[in-house]
DRENKOL-490657 format. One record per residue: x, y, z of N, C-alpha, C in turn; residue in one letter. Coordinates in steps of 0.001 Angstrom, whole numbers, padded with zeros to 6 digits, always signed. Example, Ala and Ser with C-alpha at 12.3 -4.5 7.8 and 13.67 -1.06 7.14 Angstrom:
% residues 2
+013190-005690+007800+012300-004500+007800+013200-003300+007800A +012850-002250+007080+013670-001060+007140+012900+000030+007870S 
This chain:
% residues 281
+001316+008987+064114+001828+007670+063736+000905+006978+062732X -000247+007024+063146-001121+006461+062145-001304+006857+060517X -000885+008221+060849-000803+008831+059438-000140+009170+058589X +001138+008492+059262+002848+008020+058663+002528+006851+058158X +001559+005963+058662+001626+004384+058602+000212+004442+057138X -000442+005467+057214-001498+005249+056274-000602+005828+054810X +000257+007020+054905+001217+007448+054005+001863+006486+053406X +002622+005378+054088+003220+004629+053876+002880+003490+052674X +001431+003346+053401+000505+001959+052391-000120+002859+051267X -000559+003884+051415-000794+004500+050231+000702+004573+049021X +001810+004792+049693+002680+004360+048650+003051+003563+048144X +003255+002697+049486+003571+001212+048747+002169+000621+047562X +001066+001003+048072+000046+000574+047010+000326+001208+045323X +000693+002211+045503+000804+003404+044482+002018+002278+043405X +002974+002184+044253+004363+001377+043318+003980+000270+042901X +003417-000427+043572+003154-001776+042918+002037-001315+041884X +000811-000508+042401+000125-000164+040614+001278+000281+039340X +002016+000836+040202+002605+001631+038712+003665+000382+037957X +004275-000187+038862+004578-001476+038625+004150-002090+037200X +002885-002334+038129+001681-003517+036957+001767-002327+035710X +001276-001120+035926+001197-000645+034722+002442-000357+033750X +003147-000568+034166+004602-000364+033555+004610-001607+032820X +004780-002257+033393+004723-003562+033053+003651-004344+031762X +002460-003813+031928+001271-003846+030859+002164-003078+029840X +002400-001794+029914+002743-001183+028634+004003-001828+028085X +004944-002276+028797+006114-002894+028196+005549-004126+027536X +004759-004847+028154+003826-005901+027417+003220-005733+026048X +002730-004708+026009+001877-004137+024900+002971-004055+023767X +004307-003360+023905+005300-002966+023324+005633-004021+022872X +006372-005110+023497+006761-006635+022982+005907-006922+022200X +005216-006813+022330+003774-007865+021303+003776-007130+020176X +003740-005607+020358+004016-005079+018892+004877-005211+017858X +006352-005186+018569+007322-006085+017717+007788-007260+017583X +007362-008030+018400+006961-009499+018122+006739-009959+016695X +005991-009180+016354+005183-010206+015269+006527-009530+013826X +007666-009149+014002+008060-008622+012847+009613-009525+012913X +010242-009999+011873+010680-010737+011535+012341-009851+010873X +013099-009990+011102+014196-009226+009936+014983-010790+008758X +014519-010166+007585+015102-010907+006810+015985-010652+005613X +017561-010931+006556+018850-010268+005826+018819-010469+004381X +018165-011500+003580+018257-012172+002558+017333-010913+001822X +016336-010143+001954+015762-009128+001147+016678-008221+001081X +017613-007770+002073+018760-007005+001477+019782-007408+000652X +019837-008637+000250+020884-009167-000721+020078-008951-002164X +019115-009239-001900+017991-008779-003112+018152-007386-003459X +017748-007054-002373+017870-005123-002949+019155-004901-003504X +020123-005453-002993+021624-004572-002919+022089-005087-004571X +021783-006432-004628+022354-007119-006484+021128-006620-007339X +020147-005816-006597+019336-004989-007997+019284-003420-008376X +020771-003104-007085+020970-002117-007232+020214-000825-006642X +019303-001048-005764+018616-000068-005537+018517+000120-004122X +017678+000819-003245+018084+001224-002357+016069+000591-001429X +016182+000219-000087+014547+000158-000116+014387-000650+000764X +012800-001117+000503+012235-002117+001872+011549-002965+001267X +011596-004186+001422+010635-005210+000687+009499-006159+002311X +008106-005578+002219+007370-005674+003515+006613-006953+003278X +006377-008255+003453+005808-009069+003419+004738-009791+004740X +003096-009742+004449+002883-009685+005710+001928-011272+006129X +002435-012253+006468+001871-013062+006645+000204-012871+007789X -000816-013359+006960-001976-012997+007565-002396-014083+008463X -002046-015600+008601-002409-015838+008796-001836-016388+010503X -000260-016196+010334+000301-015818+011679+000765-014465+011871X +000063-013421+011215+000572-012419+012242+001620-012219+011783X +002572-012309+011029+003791-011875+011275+004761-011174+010092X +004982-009700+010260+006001-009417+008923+007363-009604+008914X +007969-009655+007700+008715-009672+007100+009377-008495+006366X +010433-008430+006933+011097-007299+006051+012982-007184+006456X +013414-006219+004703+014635-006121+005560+015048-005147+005994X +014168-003689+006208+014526-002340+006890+013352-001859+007539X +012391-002300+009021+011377-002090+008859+011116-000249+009031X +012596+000220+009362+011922+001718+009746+012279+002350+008160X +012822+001824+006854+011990+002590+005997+010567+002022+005156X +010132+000898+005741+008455+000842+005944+007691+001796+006418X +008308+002194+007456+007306+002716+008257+007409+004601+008045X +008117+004541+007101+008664+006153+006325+007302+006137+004998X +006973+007200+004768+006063+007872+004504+006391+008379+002453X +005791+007905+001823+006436+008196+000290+004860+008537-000384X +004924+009281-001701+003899+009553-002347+003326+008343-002781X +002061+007765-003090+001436+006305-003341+001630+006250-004837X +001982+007624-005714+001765+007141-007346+000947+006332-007963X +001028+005167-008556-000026+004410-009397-000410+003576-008429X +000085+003285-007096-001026+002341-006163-001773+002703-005793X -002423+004485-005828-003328+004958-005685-004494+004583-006244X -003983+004302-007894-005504+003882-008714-005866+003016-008294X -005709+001762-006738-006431+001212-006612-007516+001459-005522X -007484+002489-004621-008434+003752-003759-009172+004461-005121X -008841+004764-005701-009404+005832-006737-010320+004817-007697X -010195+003640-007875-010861+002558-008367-012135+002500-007827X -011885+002027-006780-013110+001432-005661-013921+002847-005587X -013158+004147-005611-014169+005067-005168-014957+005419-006447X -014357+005331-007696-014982+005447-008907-016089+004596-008800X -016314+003477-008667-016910+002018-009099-018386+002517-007901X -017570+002810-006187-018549+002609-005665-019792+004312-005999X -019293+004934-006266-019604+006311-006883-020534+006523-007859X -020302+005161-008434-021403+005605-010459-020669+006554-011185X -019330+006564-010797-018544+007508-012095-018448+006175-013285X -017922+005069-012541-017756+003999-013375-018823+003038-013101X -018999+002524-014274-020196+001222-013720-019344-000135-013959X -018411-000583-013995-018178-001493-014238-016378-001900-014816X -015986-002735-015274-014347-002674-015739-014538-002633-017275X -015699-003241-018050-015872-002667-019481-016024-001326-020017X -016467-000377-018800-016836+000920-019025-015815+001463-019835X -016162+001914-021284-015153+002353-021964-014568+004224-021546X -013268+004492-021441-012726+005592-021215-012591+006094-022748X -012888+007210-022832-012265+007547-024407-011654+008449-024196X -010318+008355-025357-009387+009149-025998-009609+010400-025875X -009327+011535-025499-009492+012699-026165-008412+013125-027541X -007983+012431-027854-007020+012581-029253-005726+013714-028844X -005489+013535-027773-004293+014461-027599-003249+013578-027168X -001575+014080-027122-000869+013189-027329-000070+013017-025946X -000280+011482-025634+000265+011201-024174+001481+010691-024170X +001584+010557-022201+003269+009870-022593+003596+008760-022782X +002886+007810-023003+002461+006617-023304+001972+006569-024723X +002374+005829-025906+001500+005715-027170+000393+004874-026668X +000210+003751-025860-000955+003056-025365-001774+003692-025032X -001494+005030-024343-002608+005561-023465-003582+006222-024692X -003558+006209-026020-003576+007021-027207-004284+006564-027994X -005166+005773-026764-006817+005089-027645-007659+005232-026696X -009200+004428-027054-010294+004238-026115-010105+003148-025380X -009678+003235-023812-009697+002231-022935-010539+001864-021693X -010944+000207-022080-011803-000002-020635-011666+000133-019870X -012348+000444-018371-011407+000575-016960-010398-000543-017091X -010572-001424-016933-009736-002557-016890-008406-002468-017355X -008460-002026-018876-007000-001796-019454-006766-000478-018885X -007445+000769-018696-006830+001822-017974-006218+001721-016846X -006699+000703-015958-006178+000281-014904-004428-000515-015021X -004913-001624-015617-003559-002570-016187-002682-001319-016597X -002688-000638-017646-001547+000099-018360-001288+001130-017988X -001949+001534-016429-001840+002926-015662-002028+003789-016065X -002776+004255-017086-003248+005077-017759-003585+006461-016495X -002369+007225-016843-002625+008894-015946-003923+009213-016335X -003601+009606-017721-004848+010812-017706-006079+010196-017623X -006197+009060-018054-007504+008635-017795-007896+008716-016140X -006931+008101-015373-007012+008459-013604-007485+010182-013218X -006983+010866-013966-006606+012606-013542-008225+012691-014128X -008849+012457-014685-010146+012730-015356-011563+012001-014357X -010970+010653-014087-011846+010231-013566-011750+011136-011489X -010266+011156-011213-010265+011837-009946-011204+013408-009769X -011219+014075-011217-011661+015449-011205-013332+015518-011322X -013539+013837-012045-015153+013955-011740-015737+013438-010060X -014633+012704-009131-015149+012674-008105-014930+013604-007381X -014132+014415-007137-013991+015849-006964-013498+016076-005408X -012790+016799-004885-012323+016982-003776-013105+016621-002494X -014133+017052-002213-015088+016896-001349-015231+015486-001010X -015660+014642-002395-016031+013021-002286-014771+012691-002089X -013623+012803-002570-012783+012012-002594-011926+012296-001359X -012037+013355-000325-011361+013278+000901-012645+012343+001920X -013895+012084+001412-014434+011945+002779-014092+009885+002252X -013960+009255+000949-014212+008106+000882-012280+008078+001530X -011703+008681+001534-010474+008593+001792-010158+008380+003481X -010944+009287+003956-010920+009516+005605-011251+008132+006045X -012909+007699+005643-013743+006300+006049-012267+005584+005360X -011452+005559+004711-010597+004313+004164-009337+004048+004724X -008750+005645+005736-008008+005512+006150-006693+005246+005512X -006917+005648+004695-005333+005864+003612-004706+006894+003076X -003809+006408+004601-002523+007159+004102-002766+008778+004856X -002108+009853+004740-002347+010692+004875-002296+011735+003331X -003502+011539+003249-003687+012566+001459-003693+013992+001797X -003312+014836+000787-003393+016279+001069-004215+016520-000446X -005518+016519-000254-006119+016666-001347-007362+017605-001003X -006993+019186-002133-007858+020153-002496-008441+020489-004060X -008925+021593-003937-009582+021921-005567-008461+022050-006512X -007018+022417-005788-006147+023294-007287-005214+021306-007162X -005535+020333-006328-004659+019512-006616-005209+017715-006682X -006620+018536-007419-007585+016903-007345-007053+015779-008507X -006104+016370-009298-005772+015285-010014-004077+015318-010369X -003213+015505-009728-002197+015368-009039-001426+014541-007588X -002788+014935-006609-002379+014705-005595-001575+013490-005181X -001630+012324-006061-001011+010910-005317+000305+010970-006186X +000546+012096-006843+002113+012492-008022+002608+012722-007488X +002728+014397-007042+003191+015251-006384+002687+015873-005341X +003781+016818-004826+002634+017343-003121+003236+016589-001903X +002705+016963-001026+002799+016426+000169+002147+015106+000677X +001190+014702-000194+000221+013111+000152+001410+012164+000590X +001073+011395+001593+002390+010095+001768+001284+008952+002552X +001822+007908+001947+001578+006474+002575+002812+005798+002864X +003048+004986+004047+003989+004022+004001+003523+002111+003959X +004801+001443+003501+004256-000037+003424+003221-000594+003971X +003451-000355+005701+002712-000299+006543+001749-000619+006327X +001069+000985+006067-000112+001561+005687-000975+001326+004670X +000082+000528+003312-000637+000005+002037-000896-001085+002471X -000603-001985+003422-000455-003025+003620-001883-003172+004534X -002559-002302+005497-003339-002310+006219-004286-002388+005382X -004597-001263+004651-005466-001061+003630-005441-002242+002341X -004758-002880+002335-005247-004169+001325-005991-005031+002091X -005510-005272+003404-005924-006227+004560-007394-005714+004570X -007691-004587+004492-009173-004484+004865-010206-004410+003955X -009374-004174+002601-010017-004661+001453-010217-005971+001220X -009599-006796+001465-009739-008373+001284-010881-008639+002578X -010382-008312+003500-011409-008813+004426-012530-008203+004274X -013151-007376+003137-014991-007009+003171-014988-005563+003859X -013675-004870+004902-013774-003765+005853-013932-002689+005361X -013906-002557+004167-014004-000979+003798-015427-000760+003259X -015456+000552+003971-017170+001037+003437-018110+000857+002470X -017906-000090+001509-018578-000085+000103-019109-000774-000063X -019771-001393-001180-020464-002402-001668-020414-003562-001909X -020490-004699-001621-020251-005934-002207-020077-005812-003643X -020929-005250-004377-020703-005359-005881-019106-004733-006529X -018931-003719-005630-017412-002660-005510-016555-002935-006061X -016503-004204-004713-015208-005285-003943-015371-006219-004713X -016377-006709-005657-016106-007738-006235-015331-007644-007959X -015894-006792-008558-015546-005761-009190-014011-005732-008977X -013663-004926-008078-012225-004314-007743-011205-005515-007565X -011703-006642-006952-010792-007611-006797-010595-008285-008006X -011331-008369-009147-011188-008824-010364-010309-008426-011162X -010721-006702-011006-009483-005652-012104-007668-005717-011744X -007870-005797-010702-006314-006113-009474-005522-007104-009770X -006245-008402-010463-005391-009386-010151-004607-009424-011416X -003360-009759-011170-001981-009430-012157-001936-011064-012638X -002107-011933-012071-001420-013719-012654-002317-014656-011292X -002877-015388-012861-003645-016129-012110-003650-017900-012192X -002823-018532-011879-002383-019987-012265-002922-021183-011312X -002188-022408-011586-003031-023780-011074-002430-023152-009093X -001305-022376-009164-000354-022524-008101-001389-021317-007335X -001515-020308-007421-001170-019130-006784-002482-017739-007477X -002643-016947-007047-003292-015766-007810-002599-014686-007104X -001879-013944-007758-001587-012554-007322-001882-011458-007946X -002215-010545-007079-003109-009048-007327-002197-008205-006846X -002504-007053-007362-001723-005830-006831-001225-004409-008189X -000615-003747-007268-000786-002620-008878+000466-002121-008276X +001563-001449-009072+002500-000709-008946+002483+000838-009649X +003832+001502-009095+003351+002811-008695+004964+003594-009315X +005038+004748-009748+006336+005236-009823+006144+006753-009667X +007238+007140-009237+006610+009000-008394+007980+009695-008960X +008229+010490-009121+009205+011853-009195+009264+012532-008893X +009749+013229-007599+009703+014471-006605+011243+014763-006572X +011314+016255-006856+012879+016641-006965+013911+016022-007788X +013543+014943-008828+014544+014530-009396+014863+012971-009064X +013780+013067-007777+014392+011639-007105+013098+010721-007192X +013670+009163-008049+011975+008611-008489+012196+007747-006929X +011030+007323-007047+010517+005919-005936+009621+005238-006299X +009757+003949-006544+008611+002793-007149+008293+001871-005736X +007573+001303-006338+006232+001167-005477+005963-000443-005812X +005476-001386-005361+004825-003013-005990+003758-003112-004661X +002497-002859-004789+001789-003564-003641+000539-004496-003815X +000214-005185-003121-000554-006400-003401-000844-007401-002609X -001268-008460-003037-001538-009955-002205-001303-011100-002972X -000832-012283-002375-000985-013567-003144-001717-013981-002306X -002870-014948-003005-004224-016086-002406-002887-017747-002973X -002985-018512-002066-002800-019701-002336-003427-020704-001323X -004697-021206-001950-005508-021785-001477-006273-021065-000514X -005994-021632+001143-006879-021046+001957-006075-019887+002180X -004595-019678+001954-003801-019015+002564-003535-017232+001794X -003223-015978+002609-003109-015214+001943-002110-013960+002232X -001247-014035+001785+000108-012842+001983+000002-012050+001607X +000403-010614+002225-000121-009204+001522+001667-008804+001732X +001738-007824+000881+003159-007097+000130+003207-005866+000085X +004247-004935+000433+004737-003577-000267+006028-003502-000573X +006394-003390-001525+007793-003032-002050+007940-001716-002255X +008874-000869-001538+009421+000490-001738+010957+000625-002159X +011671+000672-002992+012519+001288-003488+012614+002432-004401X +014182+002850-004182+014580+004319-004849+016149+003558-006002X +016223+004039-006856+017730+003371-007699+018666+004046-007155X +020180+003286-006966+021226+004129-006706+021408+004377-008594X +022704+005615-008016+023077+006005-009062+023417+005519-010237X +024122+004560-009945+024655+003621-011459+023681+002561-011415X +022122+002767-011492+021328+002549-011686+020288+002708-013252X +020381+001346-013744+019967+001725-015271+018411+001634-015147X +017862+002931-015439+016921+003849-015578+015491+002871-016126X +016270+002227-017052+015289+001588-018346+014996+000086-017393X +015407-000459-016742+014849-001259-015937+013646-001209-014481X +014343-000099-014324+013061+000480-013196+011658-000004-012886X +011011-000126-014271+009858-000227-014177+009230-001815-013974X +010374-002627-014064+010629-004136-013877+011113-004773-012786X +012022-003713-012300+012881-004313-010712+011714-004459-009836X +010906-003845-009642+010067-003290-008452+009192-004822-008165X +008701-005278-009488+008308-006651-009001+008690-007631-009350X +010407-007852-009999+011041-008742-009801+011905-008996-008515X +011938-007685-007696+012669-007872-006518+011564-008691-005245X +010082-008242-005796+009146-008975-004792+009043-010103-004972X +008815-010756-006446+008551-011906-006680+009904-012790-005833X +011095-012573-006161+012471-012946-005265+012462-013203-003877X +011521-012013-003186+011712-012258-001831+010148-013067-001441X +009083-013381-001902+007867-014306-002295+008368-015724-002206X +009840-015364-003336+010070-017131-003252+010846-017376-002071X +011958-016267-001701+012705-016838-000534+011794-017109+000443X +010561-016844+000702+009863-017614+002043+008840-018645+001470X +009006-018720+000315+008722-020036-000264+007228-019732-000313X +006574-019072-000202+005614-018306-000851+005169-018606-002216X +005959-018326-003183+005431-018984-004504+006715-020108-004444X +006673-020625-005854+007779-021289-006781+008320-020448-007633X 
């Protein structure tokens, strides 16, 4: 009898732990999606610009995103030209580059860009996305350095070796999602990533796109081609005053999609959904 009766309280003790712990994890769960917001109005954006996508907006200072598809946020795409801003910081903190005047020169061969088809400072290599200048500077930090500043940075999942050190954020298997660009700006602004004060100060200078009485926004965009099928990219932050919002824009064009705008939608569709939360003017 006694050991029916000790069986007994050992179970009943057992349910009510599992209880509580059930309960903690469902807790944990709420709180995770808590903080995310659906806002139908970024799909009216996407849909009258024709394209297909996720526009991720992440308020820092409550916690809380914004978006209007968060599970293709949380989908996985090549980083393209938002890479050069990892590949920046690792240049800068490295001594490949000393600085944003550091002049890049020409090798006199003919790019796909006529811009790219002079001697450019980091700064303008940066601004005008200058590939080859990126593919040159990635091949002098070289596979080795550039997976371990990548690991400490936590971006993204890169697939980067010897035959694909200056490719890798093009083509290949490398993928980041909004998410994920979005973490990684957060920890760049906040001082978190491994480097130098001088780096970060540096890097936050070259970044910033418009800088007015209202607002400063930073950020770099990105465009990829895998199979035929492009995907652009807008990621970044606006500072207004004390306050500071971080961004990823991912879209793909539908078909009757004019080609020659592409390279414009990506952050006119952000700036749109910036203002719908009243974010800028």
């Amino acid at each position: 009898m006694k050991n029916k009766l000790y069986i007994l309280v050992v179970i009943f003790i057992l349910l009510f732990a599992g209880a509580g712990i059930l309960e903690s994890v469902v807790d944990k769960k709420e709180t995770a999606i808590s903080n995310r917001m659906f806002v139908p109005e970024f799909q009216f954006i996407i849909d009258s610009a024709e394209v297909e996508g996720s526009i991720l907006i992440y308020d820092f200072q409550k916690d809380i995103y914004y978006s209007n598809d968060f599970i293709w946020a949380g989908k996985g795409n090549l980083p393209a030209s938002t890479f050069k801003i990892p590949n920046s910081i690792i240049a800068i903190e490295s001594g490949i580059v000393e600085n944003w005047n550091t002049l890049l020169k020409w090798d006199g061969k003919k790019r796909y860009l006529k811009a790219w088809e002079q001697d450019l400072t980091f700064k303008d290599a940066f601004r005008l996305s200058c590939v080859p200048c990126y593919q040159e500077i990635a091949r002098k930090i070289g596979e080795k350095r550039m997976n371990k500043y990548l690991t400490q940075f936590e971006y993204g999942d890169m697939k980067v070796d010897s035959a694909n050190i200056d490719v890798f954020w093009l083509e290949g298997d490398s993928r980041i999602s909004q998410f994920k660009q979005i973490d990684f700006l957060k920890r760049f602004y906040e001082s978190k990533l491994p480097v130098s004060e001088r780096t970060e100060k540096i890097m936050k200078g070259i970044i910033i796109i418009e800088d007015n009485e209202n607002y400063i926004l930073s950020g770099k965009t990105g465009w990829s081609v895998r199979n035929g099928n492009n995907n652009g990219w807008f990621v970044g932050y606006v500072e207004i005053k004390n306050k500071v919002y971080f961004f990823a824009t991912n879209v793909k064009p539908k078909e009757q999609f004019n080609m020659k705008m592409f390279s414009k939608i990506r952050t006119e569709i952000t700036y749109k959904a910036l203002k719908q939360l009243e974010i800028i003017k």
